[in-house]
N, C-alpha and C positions, 0 to 999 in steps of 0.2 A: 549286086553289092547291097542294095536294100534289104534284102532277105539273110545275108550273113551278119549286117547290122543288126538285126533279133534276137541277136545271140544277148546282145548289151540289157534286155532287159530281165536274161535270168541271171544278170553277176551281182553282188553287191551295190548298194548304193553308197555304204559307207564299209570302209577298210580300216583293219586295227590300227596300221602303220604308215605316213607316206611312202613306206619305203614297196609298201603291200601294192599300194594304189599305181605307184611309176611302173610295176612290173607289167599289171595288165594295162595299162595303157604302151606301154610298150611293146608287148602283143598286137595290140589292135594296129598301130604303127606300122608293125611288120607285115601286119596282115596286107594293108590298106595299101600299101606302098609297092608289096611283091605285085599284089593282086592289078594293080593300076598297069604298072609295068610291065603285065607278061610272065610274071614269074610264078607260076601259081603252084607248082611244088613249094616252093618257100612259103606261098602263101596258106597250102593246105596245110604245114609243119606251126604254123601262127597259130591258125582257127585253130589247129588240132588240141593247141597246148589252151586256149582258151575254154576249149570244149573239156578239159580235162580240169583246169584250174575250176570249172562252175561244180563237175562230178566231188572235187575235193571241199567245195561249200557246201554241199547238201550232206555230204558225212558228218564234217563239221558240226552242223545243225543235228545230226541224230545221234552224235556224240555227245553233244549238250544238252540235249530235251529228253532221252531216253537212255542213259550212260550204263543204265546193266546191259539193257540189248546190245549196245555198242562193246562192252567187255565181252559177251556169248558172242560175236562173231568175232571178235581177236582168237578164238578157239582154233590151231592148227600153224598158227603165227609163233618163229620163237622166243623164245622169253627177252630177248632182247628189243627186238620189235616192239612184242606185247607192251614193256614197258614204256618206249618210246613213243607210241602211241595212244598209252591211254593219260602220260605226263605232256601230250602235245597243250601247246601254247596257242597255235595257230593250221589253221589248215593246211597251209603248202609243207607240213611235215610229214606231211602224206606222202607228197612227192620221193619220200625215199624209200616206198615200198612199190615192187611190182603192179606196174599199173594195169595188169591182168587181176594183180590179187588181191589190188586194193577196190576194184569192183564187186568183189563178192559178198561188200558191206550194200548194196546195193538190193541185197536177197531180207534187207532188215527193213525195207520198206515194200515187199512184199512184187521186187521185182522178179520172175523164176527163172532157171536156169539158161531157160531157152532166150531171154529176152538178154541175163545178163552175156549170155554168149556173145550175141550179135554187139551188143557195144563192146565186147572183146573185139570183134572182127574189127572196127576201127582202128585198136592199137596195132592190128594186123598190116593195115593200111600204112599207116605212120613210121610202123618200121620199117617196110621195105619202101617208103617214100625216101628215110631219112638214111640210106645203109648204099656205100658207093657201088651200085650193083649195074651200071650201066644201062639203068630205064630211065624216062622219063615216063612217071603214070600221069604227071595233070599237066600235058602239052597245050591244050586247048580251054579254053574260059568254058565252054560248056562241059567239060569232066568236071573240072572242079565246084561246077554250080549243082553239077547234077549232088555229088559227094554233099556239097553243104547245104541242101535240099535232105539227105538223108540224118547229116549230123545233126539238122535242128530237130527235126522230128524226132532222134533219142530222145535230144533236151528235153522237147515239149513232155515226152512220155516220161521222162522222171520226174521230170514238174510237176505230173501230175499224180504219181506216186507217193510225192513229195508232202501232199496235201495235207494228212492227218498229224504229218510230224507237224508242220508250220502251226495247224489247229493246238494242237495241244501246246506248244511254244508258247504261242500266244494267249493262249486259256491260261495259262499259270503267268505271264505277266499281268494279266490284270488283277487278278487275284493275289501277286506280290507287290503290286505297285498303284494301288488307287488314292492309298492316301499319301496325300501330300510330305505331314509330316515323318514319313515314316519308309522313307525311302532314298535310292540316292541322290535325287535331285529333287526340288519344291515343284520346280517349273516343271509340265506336265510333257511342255513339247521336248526338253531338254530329256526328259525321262523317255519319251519315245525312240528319241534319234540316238540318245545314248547306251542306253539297254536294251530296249527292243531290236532296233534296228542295226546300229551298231556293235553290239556284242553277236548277235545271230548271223552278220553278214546276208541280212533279209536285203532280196532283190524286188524290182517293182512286180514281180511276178508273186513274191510271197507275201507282199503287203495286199497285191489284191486279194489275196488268203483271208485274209486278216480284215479287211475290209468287208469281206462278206460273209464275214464267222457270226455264226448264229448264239446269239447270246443268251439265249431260252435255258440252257440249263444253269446259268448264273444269277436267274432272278428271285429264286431259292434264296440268295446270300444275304446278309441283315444291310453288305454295304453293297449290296451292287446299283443302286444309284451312283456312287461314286464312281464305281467300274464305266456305268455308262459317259459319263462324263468322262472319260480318259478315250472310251472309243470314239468316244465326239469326235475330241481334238486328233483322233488319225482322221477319219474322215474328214473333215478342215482340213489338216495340213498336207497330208498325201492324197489328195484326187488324182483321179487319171491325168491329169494335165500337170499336177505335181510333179511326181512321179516319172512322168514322161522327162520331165526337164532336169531333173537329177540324174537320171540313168546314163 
């Protein structure tokens, strides 16, 4: 259970809507409760959808930091799709695309076929978990441990993919948002939690991005004193023990 717990620190810290936040904690619910009980089909069907709701934050994010790249891979999607997705408000709009073929935005962070295949194999899993077919696949707590043993390790590996996008996300908010007056909020940490963090659906995994984002090519800038003082205050306010306790 500890180790399907991990999942918590690639999801959001903060969610656009309560309405966003009750859903995955609603997942976690279900997880926690099948999984306690014995039910660990129900429970692999939780984690699954949670493992998928984090796939649909990282698009998110490469929809908002990099929006041509994210328009070139809507190439093959039809026009109705296309629209819909690139007028998306929030990530779980994802949700109403093939969640085979909403993975091959995945190839935009330089995941290759072969890798995006096997997190297909997952949705492989889920469906004939979820489909009245007369099996039980996760009878025993060690199937399913073995399973979410594999599912974090996607996670990790897109996490780590993930990287350059978070870099760059975070390179242009300090460079939009150092000075005070001239931005959406005065207060520095209010500007963290509210645009950095909040608008990105940045998880404690992506602030440690950010937290150890090498600030050398900004010292070029006439203000990056100011810059530095805005990374101060992440460092202050999200440490690992931070962090830990929001997630």
């Amino acid at each position: 259970m500890e180790e399907a717990a991990e999942l918590g620190n690639y999801l959001p810290l903060s969610f656009k809507s309560p309405k966003e936040q009750e859903y995955i904690e609603f997942l976690w619910d279900a997880f926690e409760t099948n999984y306690t009980h014995g039910k660990y089909q129900f429970a692999f069907l939780a984690y699954h959808m949670l493992t998928m709701s984090f796939i649909y934050f990282n698009i998110w994010q490469i929809k908002q930091t990099t929006p041509k790249d994210f328009a070139m891979g809507l190439i093959g999607f039809g026009k109705d799709v296309e629209k819909s997705l690139l007028e998306a408000t929030s990530p779980f709009v994802f949700s109403t695309v093939n969640e085979r073929s909403i993975l091959r935005f995945l190839k935009l962070i330089a995941c290759d076929n072969s890798k995006v295949g096997t997190y297909a194999k997952l949705v492989d899993d889920r469906n004939e978990s979820a489909h009245p077919n007369g099996n039980i696949f996760f009878s025993e707590q060690s199937a399913l441990d073995l399973k979410i043993i594999e599912i974090f390790r996607v996670a990790d590996e897109i996490q780590t993919h993930s990287k350059p996008i978070i870099e760059r996300c975070y390179h242009r908010f300090l460079m939009d948002s150092y000075d005070p007056d001239d931005r959406e909020y005065f207060d520095a940490g209010d500007q963290i939690r509210e645009v950095l963090i909040h608008r990105n659906y940045l998880s404690q995994k992506d602030i440690e991005i950010c937290l150890a984002h090498d600030l050398t090519s900004l010292r070029s800038e006439s203000n990056f004193p100011a810059m530095e003082v805005l990374h101060q205050n992440l460092r202050d306010t999200y440490s690992d023990s931070e962090t830990e306790s929001l997630a």
